[in-house]
C-alpha positions in Angstrom: 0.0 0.0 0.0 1.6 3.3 -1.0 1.2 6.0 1.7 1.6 9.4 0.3 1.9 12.8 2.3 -0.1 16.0 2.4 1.2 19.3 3.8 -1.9 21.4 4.9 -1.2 24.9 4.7 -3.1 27.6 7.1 -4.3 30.3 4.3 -3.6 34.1 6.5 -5.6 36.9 5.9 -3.7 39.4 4.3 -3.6 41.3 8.1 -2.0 38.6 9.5 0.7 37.4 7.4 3.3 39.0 9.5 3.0 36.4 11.7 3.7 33.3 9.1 6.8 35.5 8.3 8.0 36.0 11.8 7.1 32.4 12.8 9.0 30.7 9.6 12.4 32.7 11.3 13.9 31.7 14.0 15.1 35.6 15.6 11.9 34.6 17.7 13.6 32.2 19.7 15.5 34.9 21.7 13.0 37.9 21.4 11.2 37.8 23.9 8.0 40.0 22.8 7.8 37.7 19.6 7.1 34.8 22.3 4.7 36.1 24.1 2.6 37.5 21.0 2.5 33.8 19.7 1.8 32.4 23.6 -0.9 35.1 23.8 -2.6 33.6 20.3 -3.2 29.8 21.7 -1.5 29.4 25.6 -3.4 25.8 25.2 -1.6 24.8 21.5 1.7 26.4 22.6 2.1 24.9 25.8 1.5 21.3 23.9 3.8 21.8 20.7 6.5 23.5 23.4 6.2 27.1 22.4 6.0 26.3 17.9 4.9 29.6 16.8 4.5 27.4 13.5 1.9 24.8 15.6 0.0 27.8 16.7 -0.7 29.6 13.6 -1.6 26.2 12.3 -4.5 25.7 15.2 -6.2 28.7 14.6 -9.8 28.5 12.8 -11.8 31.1 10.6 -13.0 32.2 13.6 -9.4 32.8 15.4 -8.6 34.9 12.7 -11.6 37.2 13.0 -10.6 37.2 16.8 -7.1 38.2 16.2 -8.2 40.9 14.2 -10.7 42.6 15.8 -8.4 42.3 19.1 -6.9 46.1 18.8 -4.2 45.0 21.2 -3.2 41.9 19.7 -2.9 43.9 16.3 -0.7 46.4 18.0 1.7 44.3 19.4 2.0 42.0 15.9 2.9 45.7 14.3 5.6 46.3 16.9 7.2 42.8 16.7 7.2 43.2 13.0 8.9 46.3 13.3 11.4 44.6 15.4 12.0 42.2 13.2 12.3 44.1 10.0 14.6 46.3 11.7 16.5 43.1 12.7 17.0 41.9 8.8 17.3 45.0 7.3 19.8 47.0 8.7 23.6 46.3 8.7 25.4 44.4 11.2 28.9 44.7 12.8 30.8 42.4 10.4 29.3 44.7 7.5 30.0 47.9 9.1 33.7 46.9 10.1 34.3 44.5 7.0 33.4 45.8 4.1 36.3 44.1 2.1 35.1 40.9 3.0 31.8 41.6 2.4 32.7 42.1 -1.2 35.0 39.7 -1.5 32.1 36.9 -0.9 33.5 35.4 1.9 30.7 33.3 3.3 31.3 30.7 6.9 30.0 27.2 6.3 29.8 25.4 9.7 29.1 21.7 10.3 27.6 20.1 13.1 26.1 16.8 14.5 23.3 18.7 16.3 21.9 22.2 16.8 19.7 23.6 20.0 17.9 26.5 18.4 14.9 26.0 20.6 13.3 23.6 22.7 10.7 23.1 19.9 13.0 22.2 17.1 14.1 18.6 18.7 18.1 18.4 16.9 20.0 18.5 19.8 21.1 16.5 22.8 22.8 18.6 25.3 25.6 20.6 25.4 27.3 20.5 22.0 23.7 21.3 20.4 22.9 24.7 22.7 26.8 26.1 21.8 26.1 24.9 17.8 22.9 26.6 18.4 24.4 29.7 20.2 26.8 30.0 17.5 24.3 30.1 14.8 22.4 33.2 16.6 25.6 35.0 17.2 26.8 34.5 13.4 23.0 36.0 13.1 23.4 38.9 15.1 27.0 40.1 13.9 26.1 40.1 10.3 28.2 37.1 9.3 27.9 35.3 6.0 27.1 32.4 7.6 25.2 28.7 6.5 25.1 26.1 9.1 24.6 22.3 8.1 22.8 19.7 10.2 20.5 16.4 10.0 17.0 16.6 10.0 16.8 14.0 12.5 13.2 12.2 12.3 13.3 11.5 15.9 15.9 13.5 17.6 17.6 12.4 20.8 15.2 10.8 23.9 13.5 12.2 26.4 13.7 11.7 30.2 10.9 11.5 32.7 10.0 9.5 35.9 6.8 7.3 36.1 4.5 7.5 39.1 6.7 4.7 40.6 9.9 6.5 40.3 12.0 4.5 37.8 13.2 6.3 34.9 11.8 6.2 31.3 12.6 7.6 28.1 10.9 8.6 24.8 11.7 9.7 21.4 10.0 12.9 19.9 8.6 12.8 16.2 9.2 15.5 14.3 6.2 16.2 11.8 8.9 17.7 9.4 5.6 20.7 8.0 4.8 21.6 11.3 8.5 23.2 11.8 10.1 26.4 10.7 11.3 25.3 7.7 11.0 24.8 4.4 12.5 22.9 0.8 15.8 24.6 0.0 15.3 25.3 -3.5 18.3 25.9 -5.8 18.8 29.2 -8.0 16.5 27.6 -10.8 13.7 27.7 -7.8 13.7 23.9 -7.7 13.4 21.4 -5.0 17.2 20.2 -3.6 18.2 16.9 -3.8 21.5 15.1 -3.3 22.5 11.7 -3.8 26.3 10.2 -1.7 27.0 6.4 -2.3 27.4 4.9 1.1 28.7 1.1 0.9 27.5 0.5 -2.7 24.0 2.1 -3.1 23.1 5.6 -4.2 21.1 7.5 -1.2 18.9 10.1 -1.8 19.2 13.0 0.3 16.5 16.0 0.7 17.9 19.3 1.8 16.1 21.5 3.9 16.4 24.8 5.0 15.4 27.0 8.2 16.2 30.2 8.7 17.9 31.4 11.6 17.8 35.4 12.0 19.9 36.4 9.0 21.7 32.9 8.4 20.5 29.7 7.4 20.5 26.1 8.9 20.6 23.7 5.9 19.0 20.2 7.3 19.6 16.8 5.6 17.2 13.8 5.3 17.2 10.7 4.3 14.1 9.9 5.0 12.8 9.9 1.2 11.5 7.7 -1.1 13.5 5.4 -3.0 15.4 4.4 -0.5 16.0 1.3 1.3 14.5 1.1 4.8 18.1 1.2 6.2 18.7 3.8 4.5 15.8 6.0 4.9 16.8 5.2 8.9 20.3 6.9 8.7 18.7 10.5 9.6 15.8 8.7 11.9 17.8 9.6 15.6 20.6 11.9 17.1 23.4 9.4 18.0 20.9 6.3 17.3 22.1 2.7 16.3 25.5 1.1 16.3 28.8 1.8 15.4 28.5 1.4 11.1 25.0 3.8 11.8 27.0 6.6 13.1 29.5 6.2 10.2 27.0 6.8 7.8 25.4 9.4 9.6 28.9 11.0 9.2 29.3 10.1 6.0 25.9 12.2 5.0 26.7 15.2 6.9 29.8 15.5 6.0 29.8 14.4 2.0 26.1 14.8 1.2 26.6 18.6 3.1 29.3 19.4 1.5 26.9 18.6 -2.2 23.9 20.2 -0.5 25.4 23.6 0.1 27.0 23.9 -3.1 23.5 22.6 -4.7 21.9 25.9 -3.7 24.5 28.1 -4.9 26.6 28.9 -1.8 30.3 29.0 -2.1 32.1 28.9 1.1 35.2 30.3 1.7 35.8 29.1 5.3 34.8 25.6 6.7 34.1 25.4 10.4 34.2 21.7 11.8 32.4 21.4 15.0 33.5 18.0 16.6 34.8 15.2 14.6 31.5 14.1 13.1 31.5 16.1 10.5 35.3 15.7 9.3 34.1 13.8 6.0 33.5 17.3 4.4 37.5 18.3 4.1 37.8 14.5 2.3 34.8 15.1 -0.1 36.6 18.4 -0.9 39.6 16.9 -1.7 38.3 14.4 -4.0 36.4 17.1 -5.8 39.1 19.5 -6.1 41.5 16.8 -7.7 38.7 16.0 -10.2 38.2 19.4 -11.4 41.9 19.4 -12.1 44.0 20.5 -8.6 46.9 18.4 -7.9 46.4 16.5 -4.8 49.1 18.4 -2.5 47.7 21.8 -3.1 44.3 20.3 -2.7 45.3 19.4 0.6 46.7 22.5 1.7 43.7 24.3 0.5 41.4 22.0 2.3 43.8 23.1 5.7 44.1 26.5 4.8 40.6 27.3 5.3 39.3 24.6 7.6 38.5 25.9 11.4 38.1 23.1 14.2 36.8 22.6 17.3 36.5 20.1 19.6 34.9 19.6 22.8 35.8 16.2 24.7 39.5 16.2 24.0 40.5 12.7 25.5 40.0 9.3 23.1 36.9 8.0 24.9 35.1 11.1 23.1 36.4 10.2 19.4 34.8 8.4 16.7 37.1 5.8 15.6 36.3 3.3 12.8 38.3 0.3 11.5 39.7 0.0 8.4 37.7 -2.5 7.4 34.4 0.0 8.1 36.2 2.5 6.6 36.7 0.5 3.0 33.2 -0.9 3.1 31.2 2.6 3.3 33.9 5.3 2.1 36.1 3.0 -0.7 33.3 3.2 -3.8 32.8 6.7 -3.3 36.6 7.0 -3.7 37.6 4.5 -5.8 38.1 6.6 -8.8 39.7 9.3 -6.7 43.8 9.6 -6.1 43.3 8.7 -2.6 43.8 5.1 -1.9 42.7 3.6 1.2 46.0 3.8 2.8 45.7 7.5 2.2 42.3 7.9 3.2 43.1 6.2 7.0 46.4 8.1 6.8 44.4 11.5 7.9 42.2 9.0 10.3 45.2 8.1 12.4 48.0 9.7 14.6 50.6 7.7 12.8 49.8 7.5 9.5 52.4 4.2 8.9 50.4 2.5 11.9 47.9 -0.2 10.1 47.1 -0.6 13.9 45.2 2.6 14.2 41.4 3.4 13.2 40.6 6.3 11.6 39.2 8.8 14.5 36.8 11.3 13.4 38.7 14.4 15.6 42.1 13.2 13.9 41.2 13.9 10.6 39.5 17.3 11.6 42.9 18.1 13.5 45.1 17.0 10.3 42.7 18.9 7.8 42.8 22.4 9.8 44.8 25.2 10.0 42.6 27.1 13.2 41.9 24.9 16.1 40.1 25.5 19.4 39.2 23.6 22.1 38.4 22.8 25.7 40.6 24.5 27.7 43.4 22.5 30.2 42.1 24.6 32.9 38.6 24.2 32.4 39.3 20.0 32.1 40.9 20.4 35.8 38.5 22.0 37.1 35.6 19.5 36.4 34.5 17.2 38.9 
């Protein structure tokens, strides 16, 4: 039985499509009058979709509307917030003011990570790693940096935690109902759909690019979760840190490779990567292979890829490193670079410490650490100072 999908869309009266425009941008999530105008629309419906401006809008009737509108002081305050927010996007930030010459010169930040806490209601994140992603993402916003972040548009985000009436733990997995978020298709500069395709092991998967808006950046979101792909497949993007040890490798793979493709599908053209955590070190390798196709010997590729490569990481100490075996490593990464100058040798060279050691896996932070130029971390001082 085929099961197709329907996206119902709430049809705004003219008055009132300030809100769908505020609510489809995230600069709500730290303003705090565009919170309370979207709690004051539905407490009940905001409460229960944990504060979506996007759920709201979508509860409201004919007859909400007419309330809204003949509700002087609800009117009002959606003209002020508007205000705000037009202000917001239209005037010039710091980095514009102070760099002009980059401005001009296109530079543009793409920055990778495994998760990203926006806001409560947008279920990508964990814990701690999410909120900074997410705090960088808002800070890029309110600077005025060219800035695109890339993430998974995980199906059912990271559990939950809550005790039952006898005490003991339990846990639960949100689903996110991908239409009732604050987001959209990323379209290319023909105005059509995005989609990518990365061969993992020896199958093409299809990945659909989405793209939320953050203030003045974007968060470009990737999903497996399409048709046409094989159930194992379509369960690559289904959790945050979900399933065993070849899951997260593919996860990896995708955010890495698949955005790397996905970002360049819709016409961006970084000039500086940012690599937060080892997940997404993949990206500096799909760079390289696509540099030496168009032509680049594979040296300078290298030092290109290093040149303008930032990264961070966050549990320095092995038990917080990725590390896959060579054996994983030639099963899900050597078709995709079979025709490429790399050889697998190569390819777990930037994996390991020692490059000569056949003993070594390839960790994840290794290769972020060979591939970068700029590095940052957890201070030594900070690390003694934990319990």
């Amino acid at each position: 039985m085929k099961i197709s999908e329907y996206n119902v869309k709430p049809d705004l009266p003219q008055e009132l499509k300030a809100l769908e425009e505020i609510a489809y941008n995230l600069w709500w999530a730290w303003n705090d009058d565009a919170l309370e105008l979207f709690k004051s629309i539905n407490p009940a419906a905001w409460e229960k979709s944990r504060h979506n401006p996007v759920a709201v809008i979508g509860s409201l009737t004919n007859e909400g509307y007419e309330k809204l509108l003949k509700d002087p002081v609800f009117m009002s305050r959606l003209e002020a917030v508007h205000k705000q927010f037009s202000e917001y996007m239209s005037l010039p930030r710091w980095f514009e003011l102070e760099h002009p010459d980059k401005v001009a010169e296109n530079m543009h930040v793409a920055y990778f990570s495994a998760e990203y806490g926006i806001h409560e209601s947008v279920k990508l994140y964990s814990g701690g790693l999410g909120v900074l992603s997410g705090d960088h993402c808002k800070s890029a916003s309110d600077v005025g940096i060219p800035f695109s972040a890339i993430g998974l548009l995980y199906r059912n985000g990271y559990f939950h935690q809550y005790l039952n009436s006898d005490g003991w733990q339990q846990e639960y997995y949100p689903y996110n109902e991908f239409y009732n978020m604050p987001m959209r298709r990323a379209l290319n500069p023909d105005g059509e759909e995005v989609c990518v395709e990365v061969m993992v092991e020896n199958r093409n998967v299809k990945v659909n690019v989405w793209r939320m808006v953050v203030g003045k950046i974007e968060l470009i979101l990737l999903d497996t979760d399409v048709e046409g792909n094989t159930k194992e497949d379509r369960q690559i993007t289904g959790q945050l840190y979900g399933g065993d040890s070849n899951m997260r490798l593919k996860q990896e793979i995708i955010l890495g490779i698949a955005g790397y493709r996905a970002i360049r599908a819709i016409g961006r053209r970084p000039t500086v990567y940012h690599i937060n955590e080892g997940h997404p070190s993949f990206v500096n390798l799909e760079r390289i292979r696509n540099y030496v196709s168009e032509g680049m010997e594979f040296r300078t590729a290298v030092e290109v890829v290093r040149k303008s490569t930032i990264f961070t990481t966050h549990t320095p100490v092995p038990a917080g490193f990725d590390i896959f075996g060579t054996d994983q490593i030639k099963r899900y990464l050597g078709p995709l670079f079979e025709n490429c100058v790399l050889n697998i040798n190569q390819l777990m060279g930037f994996g390991r410490v020692n490059p000569f050691d056949e003993s070594e896996g390839f960790a994840m932070a290794v290769c972020g650490i060979k591939l970068s130029t700029y590095r940052n971390g957890v201070s030594r001082k900070y690390l003694a100072k934990r319990p």
